[in-house]
Every structure is written in C-alpha cells, then in structure tokens.
C-alpha positions as CSV (number, residue, x, y, z in Angstrom):
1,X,5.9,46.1,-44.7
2,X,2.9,48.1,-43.0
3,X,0.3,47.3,-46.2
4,X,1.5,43.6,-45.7
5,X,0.9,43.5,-41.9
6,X,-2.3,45.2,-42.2
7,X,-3.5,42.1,-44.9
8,X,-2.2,39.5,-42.7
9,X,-4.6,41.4,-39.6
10,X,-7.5,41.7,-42.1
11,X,-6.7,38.2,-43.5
12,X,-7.0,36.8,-39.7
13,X,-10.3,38.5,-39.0
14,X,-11.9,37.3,-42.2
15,X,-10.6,33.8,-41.2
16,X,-12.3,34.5,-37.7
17,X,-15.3,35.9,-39.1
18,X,-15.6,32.6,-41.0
19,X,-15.4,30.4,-38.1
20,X,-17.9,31.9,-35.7
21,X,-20.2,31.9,-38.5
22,X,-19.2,28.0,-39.1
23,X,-19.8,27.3,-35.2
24,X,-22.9,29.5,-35.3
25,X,-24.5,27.1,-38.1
26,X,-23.3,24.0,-36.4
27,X,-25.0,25.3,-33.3
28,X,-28.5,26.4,-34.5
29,X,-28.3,23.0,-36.8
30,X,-27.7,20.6,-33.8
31,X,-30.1,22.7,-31.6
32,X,-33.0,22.4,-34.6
33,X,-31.9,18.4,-34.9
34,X,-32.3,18.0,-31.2
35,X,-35.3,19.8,-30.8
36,X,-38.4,18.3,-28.7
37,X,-40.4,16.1,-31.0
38,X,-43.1,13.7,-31.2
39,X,-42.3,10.7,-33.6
40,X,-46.3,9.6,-33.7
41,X,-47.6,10.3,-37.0
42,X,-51.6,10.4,-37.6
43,X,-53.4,8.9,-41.1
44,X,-56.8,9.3,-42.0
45,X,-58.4,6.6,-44.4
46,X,-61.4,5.2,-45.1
47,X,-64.2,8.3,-44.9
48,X,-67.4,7.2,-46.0
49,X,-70.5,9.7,-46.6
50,X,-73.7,7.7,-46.0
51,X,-77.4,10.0,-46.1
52,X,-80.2,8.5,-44.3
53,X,-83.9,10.1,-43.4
54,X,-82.8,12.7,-40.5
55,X,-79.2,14.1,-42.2
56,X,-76.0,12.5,-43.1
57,X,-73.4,10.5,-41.1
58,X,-69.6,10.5,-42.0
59,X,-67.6,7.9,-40.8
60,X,-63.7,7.1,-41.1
61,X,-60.8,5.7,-39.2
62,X,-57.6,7.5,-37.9
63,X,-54.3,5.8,-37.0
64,X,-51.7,6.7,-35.1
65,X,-48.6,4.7,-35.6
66,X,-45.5,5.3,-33.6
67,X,-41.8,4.9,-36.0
68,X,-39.9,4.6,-33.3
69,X,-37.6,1.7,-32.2
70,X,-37.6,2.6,-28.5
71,X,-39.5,5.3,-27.3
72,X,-42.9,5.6,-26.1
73,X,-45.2,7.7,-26.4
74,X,-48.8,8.4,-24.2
75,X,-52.0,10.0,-26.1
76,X,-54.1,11.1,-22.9
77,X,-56.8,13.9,-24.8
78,X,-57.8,13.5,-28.2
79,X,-61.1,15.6,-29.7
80,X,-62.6,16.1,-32.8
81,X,-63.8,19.6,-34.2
82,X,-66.1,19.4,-37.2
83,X,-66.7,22.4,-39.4
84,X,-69.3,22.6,-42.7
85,X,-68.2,24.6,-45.4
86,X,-71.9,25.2,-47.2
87,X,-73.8,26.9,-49.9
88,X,-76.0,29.0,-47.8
89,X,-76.7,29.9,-43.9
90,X,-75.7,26.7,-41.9
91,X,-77.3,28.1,-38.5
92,X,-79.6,25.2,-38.8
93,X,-77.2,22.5,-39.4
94,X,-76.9,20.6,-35.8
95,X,-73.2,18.7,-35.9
96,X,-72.8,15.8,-33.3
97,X,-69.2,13.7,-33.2
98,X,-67.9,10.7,-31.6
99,X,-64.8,9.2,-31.4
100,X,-64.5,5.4,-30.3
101,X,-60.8,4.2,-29.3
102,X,-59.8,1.2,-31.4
103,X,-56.5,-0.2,-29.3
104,X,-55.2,-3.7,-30.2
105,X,-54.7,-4.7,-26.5
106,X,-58.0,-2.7,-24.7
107,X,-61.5,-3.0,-24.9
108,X,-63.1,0.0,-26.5
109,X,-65.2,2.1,-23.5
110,X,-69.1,2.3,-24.3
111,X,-69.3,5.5,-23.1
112,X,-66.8,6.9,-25.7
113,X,-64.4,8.3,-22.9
114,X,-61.0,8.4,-24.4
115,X,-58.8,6.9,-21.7
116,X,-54.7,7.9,-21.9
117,X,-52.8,5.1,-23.9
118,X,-49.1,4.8,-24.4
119,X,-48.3,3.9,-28.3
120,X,-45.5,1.9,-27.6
121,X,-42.5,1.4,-30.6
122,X,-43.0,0.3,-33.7
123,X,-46.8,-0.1,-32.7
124,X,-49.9,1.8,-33.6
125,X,-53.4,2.5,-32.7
126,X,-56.5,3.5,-34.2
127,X,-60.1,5.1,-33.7
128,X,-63.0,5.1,-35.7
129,X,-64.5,8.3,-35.9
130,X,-68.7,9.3,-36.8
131,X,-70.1,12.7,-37.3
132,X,-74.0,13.0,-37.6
133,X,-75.4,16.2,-39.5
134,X,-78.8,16.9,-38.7
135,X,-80.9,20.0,-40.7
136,X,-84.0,21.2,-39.2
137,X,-87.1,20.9,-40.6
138,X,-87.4,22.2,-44.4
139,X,-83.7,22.3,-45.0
140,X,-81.8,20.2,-48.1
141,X,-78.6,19.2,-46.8
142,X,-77.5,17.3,-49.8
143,X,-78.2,21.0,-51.3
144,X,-77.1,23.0,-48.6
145,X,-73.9,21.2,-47.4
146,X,-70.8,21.3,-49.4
147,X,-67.5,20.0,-47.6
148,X,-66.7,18.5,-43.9
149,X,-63.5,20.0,-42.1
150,X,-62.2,17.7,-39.4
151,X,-59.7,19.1,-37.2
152,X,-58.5,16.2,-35.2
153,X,-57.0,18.0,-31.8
154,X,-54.2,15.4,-30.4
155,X,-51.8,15.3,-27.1
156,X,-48.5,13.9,-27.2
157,X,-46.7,13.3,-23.7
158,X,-43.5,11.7,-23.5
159,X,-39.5,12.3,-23.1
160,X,-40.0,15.8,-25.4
161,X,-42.6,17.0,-22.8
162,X,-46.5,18.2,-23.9
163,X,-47.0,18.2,-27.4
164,X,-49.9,20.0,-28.3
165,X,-50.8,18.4,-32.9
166,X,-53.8,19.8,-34.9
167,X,-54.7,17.1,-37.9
168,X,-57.3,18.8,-40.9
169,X,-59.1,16.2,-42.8
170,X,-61.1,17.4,-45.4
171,X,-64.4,15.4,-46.2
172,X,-66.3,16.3,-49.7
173,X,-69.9,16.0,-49.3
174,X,-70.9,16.5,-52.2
175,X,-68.8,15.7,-55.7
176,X,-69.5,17.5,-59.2
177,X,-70.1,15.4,-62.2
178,X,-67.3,15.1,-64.1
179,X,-67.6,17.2,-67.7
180,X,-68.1,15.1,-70.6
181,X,-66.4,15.6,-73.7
182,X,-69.4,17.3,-75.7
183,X,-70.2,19.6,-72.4
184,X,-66.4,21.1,-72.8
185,X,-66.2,24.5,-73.0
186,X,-63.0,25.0,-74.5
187,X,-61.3,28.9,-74.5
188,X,-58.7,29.5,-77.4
189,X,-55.3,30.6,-76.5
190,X,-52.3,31.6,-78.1
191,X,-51.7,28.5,-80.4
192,X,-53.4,26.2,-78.2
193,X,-56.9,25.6,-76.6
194,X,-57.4,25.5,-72.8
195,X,-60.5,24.2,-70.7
196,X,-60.2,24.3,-66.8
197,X,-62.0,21.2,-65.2
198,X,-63.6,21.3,-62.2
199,X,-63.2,19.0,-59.3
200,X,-64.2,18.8,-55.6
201,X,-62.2,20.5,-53.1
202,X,-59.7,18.0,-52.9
203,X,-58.1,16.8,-49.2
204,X,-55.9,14.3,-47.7
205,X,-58.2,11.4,-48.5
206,X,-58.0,11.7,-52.2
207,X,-55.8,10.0,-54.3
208,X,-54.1,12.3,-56.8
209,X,-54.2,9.9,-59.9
210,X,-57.8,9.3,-58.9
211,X,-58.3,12.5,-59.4
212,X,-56.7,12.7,-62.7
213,X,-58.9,9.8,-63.9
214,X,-62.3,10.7,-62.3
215,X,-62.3,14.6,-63.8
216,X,-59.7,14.7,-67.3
217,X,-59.8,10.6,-68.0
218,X,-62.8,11.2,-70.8
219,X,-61.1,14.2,-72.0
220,X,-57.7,13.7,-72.6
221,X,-56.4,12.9,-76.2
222,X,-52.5,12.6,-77.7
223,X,-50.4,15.3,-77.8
224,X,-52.9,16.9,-74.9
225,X,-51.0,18.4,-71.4
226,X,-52.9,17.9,-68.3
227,X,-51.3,20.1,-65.7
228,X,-52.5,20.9,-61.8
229,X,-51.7,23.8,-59.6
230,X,-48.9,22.9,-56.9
231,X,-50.9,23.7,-53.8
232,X,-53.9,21.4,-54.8
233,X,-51.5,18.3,-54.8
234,X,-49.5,19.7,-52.0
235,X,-52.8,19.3,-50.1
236,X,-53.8,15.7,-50.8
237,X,-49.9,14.9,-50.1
238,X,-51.0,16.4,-46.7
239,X,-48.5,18.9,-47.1
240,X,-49.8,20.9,-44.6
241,X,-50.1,22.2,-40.9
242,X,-51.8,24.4,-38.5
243,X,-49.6,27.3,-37.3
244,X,-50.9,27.0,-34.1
245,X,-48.7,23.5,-34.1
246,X,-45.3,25.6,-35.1
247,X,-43.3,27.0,-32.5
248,X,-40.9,29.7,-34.2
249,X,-37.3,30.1,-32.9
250,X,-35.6,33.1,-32.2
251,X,-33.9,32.6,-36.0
252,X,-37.5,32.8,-37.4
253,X,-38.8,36.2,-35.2
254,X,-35.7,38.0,-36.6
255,X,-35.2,37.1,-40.2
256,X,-39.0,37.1,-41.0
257,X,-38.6,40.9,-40.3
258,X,-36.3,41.4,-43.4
259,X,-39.3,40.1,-46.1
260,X,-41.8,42.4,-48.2
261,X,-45.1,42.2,-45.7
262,X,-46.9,40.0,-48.9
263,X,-44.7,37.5,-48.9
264,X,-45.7,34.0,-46.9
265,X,-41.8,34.2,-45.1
266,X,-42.6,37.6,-43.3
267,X,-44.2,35.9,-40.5
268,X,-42.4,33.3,-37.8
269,X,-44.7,30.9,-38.5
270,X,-43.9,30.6,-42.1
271,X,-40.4,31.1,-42.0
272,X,-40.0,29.0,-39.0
273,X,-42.3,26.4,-41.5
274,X,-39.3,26.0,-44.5
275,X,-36.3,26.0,-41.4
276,X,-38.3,23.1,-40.5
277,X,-37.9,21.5,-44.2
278,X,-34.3,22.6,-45.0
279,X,-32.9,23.6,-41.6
280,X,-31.5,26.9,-39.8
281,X,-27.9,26.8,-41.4
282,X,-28.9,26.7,-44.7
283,X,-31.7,29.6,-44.2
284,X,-29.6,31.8,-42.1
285,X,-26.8,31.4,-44.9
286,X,-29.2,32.3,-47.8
287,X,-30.1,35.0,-45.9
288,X,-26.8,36.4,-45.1
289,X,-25.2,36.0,-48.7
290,X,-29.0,37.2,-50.4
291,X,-28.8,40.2,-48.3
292,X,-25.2,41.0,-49.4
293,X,-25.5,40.3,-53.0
294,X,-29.5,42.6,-52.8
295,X,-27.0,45.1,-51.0
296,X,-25.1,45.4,-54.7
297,X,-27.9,44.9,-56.4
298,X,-28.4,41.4,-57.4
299,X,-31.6,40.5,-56.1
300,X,-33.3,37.0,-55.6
301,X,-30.8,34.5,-53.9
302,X,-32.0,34.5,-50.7
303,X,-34.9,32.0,-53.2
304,X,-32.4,30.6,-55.0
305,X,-30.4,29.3,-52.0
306,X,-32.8,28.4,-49.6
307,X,-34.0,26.1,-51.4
308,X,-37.6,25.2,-54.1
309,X,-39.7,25.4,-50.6
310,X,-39.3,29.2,-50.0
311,X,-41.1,30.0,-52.7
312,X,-44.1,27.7,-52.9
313,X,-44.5,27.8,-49.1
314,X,-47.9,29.9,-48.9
315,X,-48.8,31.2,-45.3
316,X,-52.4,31.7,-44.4
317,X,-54.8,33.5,-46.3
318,X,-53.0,31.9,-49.2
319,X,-55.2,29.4,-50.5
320,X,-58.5,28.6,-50.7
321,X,-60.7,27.6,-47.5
322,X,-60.4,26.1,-45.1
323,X,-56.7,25.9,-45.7
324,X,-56.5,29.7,-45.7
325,X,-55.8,28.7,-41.9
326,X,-53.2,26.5,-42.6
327,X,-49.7,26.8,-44.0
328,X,-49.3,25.1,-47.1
329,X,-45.9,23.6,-47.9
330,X,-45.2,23.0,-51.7
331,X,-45.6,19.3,-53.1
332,X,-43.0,16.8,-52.6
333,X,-41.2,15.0,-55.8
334,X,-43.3,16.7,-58.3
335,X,-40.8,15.2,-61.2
336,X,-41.4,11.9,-60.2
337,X,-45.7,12.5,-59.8
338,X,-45.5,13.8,-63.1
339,X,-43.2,10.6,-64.8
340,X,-45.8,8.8,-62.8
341,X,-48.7,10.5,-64.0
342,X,-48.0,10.4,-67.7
343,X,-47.2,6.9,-67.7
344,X,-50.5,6.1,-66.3
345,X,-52.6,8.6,-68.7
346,X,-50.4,8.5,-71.9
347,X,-50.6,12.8,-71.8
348,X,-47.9,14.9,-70.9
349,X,-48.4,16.0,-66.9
350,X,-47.3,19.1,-65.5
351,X,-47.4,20.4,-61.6
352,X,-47.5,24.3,-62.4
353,X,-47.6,27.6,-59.9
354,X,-49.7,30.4,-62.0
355,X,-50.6,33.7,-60.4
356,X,-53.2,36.5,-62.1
357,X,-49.7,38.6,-63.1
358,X,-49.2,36.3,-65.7
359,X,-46.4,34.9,-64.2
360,X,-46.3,31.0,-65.0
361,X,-43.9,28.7,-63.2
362,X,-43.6,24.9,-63.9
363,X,-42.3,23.1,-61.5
364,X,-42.1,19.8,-63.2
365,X,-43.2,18.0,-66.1
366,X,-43.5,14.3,-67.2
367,X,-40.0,13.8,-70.3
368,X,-41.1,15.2,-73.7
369,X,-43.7,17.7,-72.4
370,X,-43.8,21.5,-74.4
371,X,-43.4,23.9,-71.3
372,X,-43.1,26.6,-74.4
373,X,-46.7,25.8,-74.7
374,X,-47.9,25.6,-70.9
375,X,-46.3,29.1,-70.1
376,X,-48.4,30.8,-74.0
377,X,-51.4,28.7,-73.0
378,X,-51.6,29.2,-68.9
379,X,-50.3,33.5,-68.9
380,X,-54.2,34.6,-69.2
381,X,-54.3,32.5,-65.7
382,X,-57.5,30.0,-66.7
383,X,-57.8,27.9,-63.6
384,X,-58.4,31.5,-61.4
385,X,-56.6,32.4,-58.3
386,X,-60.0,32.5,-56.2
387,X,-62.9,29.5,-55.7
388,X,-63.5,28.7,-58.9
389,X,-62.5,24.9,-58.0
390,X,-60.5,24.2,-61.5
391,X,-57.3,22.9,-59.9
392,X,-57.1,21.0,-63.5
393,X,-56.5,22.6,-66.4
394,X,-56.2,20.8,-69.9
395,X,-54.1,22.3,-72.7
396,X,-54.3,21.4,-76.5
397,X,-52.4,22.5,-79.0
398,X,-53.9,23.9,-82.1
C-alpha cells in the first residue's frame, strides 16, 4: 500500500514537472513571437562598377519595402559605411559616398540630407547610392582594389520602439577570368578527379546559378558533380547578419554557457541567432533532453533536435572576410537549389559542408547524384578552409 502511494506521489510530480515545463515553452514561445520587430526589409540591386580617369565610381539602388498591411513605419537616419578589401596598403585610397532619397511622393533634396520618412503599408521606398574611390598619384586601383563592403547603417522607429539594422552588401571590383577547359588543373582522387574553380568573393548581388554558369558552364561534362560549400550560397541568399543587430535573451546568455568554447552556439549572439530561426521552445527542449541523454552517454541530440541550423550556423571568425564579422546562417532549401541547379546544368549539384578533418557533410543533392563519390573525392578538403576563393569544386569520376 505504501510502494503504491509513494508511485501515485512520484507519478503526480512527474505529471507536474511536465506541465510547468509545458507552460514554460508556451511562455518563452509567445514572448519570442511577440517580440519588438521591424517588418521593413532592405534589397540591394543593381550595383554597377564604372572606372573613369581619377578612380572608380560604384553605383546601386537600395529598397526598402514595408510587408505590412497596417503599420507604419518611419526611417529618420540612414548612412552608408564603405570598406575596400585590397591587395596591398589602401592608406592612399580616398573613399567618398552619397546617398540620394528616392521616395515616390517627395522630391529628392540636392543637398543629399536624408530627411525622416514614414514607409507606410504595403509601400516601399528607395535610394540610389554612389561611392567614388580615388588613388593618389602612382597608384593602380584596378590592381590594387579587390572588393567593396557596404554596410548600410538603418533606423527603424515605430510601434516596436528604436530599431537600430546593419545591411552588408558586398561589391566585387574586380572578377577572375573564368578557367578554360585546357587551363584545368585537375588533382586525382580516390576513383575520381577533382579541380576547385575559382570565383570572386561572392555577395548578395550575385545570382547563384549565374555563378554556376559564369565559372563551371565550360567545364562541366555528363556524369560530372558540381558541388559548392554551404556558406558561399548562404551568403548570396543573404543569409546573414551583423551581431550588433541581435539582441540575445536571457535563454541565449544561459544555455550558450553549456557548449564547447569552438563551437559558433557558445556565444548569445549565435545561439540567440538559430532561437531566432526555430524558436525558444524547441531549443530549450533540445537542450534539456540532449543534456540528459550526454548525461548517459549518448551524445549529439542537442543537433539532432534543434534542428539542420545549429550546426551550419557559423559565428564570427567563421568565414572568410568580411563576413568573419557577421553571423552566417546556413542556406535555405538547399534540396530544392540543387533539383534546380541540375535541371538547368544537366550535372548532378550538391550543397556540401567540408572541414580540413576530413569530415564531409552533404547537405543536399540534385535525384541520382553519387554522394559515395562526393564524400572519397572531397575528404582531402580541395576547395581549402582559408582564402583560397574556390567555393566550387568539380568532381569527375574516373
């Protein structure tokens, strides 16, 4: 009679247990879904590289288009901060920018004063944006210069209070030649033959499939895989942000503490980054059960139910620059790019995640493609975890 008492009390606080961890998950759910937030979404298009007698002038548009049915939404500071990525010393290299409001119902101001506009629903603005380079006298910019990183520094004021947003649009200035079938320089692998191709550091304003076509489209034969690393095509999906634009919960400060120091989840910011994607319940949960199951020693769920994004999330000082500032979020619907991809190219396309330890994830791959042969050909890591610029690597079977 005692043994069965004592289950029915241990029974009850289970059942207890369960339901304060139930209302705590509803809670930090609806507080994450309610959170202050700025519906305005920026896009960058149209970036033109033009080189006249005194330096080179880039040119593009930005607009800001507001999804929501009701609210409004003011813009009162916008600035633009340049910054050259180069071959050599840039202390010559005088930057000038200007930024020229565009708004369908005002008259832009000739002094380029940005004056505070509301983007009101369903509507959207624009600015057209120019930044002069100028060397001094002696110095090669189309040799010198290499790649244009625009941060675009925005203010959002409306119902959620002062949003502070920080936009990177990356501008190639100069573009490699694309290898030409004789020029290949292929390295022999295990059953197989690999050759990485180059590319420029690709941004926002490229189109991936471009991409494809411009550097791999003489290359290519049947029966060839063309695959490219995750975060390149993260990053011209824009799948990334500033941290200085994430503002990590109290969830975020404490679990962050319970990953190795390497890994991108061990700071607020980059955990706070994939509660953003997948929400608080379902990382607090993974946690929880991950840390029970580690506790008897099966090891990896806290990956396994969080979610794809908590492992290709890399925080900064994970890619190359100038996103080693950012956070990088992994690429969205990388089946469907690939599908996509292979259809267009009639090659087998593959989004991989390779590191120098040999370890060799594929994420997704176009129906029919030989992942046996992507993980023999890509182990020796040929596309380089540093700035070599090969985001593309080709494999051929032999």
């Amino acid at each position: 009679m005692a043994s069965s008492l004592a289950a029915l009390v241990l029974l009850k606080l289970l059942l207890v247990l369960a339901l304060l961890l139930g209302l705590t998950l509803v809670v930090l759910e609806l507080r994450h879904r309610l959170r202050p937030a700025s519906p305005l979404r920026l896009r960058a298009e149209d970036f033109r590289v033009e080189a006249g007698s005194d330096g080179l002038t880039v040119s593009g548009m930005v607009t800001i288009h507001n999804p929501h049915q009701r609210m409004e939404v003011m813009v009162p500071e916008i600035e633009l901060r340049p910054t050259l990525l180069g071959r050599g010393d840039l202390a010559g290299v005088t930057v000038s920018s200007r930024i020229e409001a565009l708004h369908p119902d005002e008259e832009a101001r000739p002094d380029g004063y940005w004056a505070a506009y509301i983007v009101k629903g369903r509507k959207s603005t624009s600015a057209r944006i120019q930044i002069s380079l100028n060397g001094a006298p002696g110095q090669f910019l189309d040799q010198l210069l290499d790649t244009l990183w625009l941060e675009i520094l925005w203010v959002n004021y409306g119902p959620f209070g002062r949003l502070h947003r920080r936009d990177g649009v990356l501008v190639p200035l100069q573009q490699p030649t694309p290898i030409s079938p004789e020029a290949a320089r292929w390295r022999d692998g295990d059953r197989c033959r690999v050759l990485p191709v180059g590319t420029h550091l690709l941004g926002v304003l490229d189109d991936p499939e471009a991409v494809l076509r411009r550097y791999a489209g003489e290359l290519i034969q049947p029966g060839d895989v063309l695959t490219i690393g995750e975060t390149p095509l993260a990053v011209m999906q824009g799948r990334y942000h500033h941290p200085a634009t994430v503002q990590p919960s109290a969830l975020a400060r404490l679990l962050c503490r319970g990953f190795h120091p390497t890994s991108s989840l061990a700071t607020a910011c980059g955990l706070q980054s994939l509660i953003d994607v997948v929400g608080p319940a379902q990382v607090l949960g993974a946690w929880l059960i991950g840390l029970a199951l580690k506790l008897v020693g099966s090891k990896g769920w806290f990956y396994r139910l969080a979610g794809d994004q908590a492992r290709l999330i890399d925080d900064i000082t994970g890619t190359t620059p100038p996103y080693d500032q950012t956070i990088v979020l992994g690429p969205l619907q990388p089946a469907a790019f690939c599908a996509a991809m292979a259809r267009s190219l009639g090659v087998a396309v593959a989004v991989v995640d390779v590191n120098d330890l040999g370890r060799v994830k594929v994420l997704a791959s176009s129906p029919g493609c030989d992942e046996a042969l992507l993980e023999r050909a890509l182990r020796p890591n040929p596309a380089g975890n540093a700035n070599e610029r090969t985001p593309l690597v080709l494999v051929r079977p032999s």
